[in-house]
N, C-alpha and C positions, 0 to 999 in steps of 0.2 A: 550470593544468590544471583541466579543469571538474571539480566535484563535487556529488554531491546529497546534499543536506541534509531528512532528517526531523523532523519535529512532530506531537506531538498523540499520544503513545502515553499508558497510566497504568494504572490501576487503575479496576475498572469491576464493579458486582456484573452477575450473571447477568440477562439479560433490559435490561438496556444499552444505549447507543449511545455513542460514540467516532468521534471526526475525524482522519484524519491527513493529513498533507501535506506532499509533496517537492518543495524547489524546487532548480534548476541555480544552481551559485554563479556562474558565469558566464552572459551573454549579451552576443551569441545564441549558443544553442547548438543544436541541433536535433536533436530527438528523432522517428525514424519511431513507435517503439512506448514505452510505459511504463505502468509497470505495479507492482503490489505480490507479492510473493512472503514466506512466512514458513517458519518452521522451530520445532518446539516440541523440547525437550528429548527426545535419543535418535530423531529422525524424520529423512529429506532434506527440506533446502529446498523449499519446493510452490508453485505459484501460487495468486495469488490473484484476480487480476484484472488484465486488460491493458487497454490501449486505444490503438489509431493514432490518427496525427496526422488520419486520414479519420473517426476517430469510432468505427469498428468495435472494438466490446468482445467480452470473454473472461471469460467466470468459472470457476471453481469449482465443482465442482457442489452442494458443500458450502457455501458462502457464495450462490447464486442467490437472490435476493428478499430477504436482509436486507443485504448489501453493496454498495454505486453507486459504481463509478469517474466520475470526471472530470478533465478539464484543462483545463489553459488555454497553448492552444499556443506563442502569442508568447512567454509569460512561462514558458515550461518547466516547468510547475508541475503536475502529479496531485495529485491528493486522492482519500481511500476513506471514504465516510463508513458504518461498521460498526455496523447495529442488531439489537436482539436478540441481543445478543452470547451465549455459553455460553461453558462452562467450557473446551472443546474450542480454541476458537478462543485459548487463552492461547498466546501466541508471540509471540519477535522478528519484529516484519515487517521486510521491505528494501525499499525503493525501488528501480527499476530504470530502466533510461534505455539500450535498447540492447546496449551492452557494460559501462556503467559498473552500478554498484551503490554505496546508498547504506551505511551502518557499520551500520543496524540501528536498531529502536526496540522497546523493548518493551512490550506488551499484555498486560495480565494480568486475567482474569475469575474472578472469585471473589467469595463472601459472606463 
């Protein structure tokens, strides 16, 4: 059973940048959409940024100009490279692939 696998969460002061990256533990698998999604303590899950296998992105409108989705579509892979991080943005993000969802990785911003 395919699953996605997260990297690159931590600790990170304010004003930051942070990389993460989900890959399919299987391939091939094919992903129409993928994307990052988080949830901070006491909030619903929210997105963060999508992107189709065509390219066409999604953000946030809270993350626009400091967060960049990418993939790599062969290789099943997204990445969200997160600058300018704030305090705000502390949360487990997910990976998303469709219907599957990755266990979570946590972000945390603080001094």
């Amino acid at each position: 059973q395919v699953q996605l696998v997260e990297s690159g969460g931590g600790l990170v002061q304010p004003g930051g940048s942070l990389g993460l990256s989900c890959v399919a533990s299987e391939v091939p698998a094919f992903f129409h959409t993928m994307g990052w999604y988080r949830q901070a303590p006491g909030n619903e899950r929210e997105l963060v940024a999508t992107m189709s296998a065509g390219g066409h992105t999604r953000y946030a409108d809270s993350v626009k100009g400091r967060f960049t989705i990418s993939r790599d579509v062969p290789k099943n892979t997204v990445y969200l490279q997160m600058n300018s991080l704030q305090p705000e943005d502390t949360a487990i993000y997910y990976c998303n692939g469709d219907l599957l969802w990755g266990q979570g990785i946590q972000v945390t911003v603080s001094s």
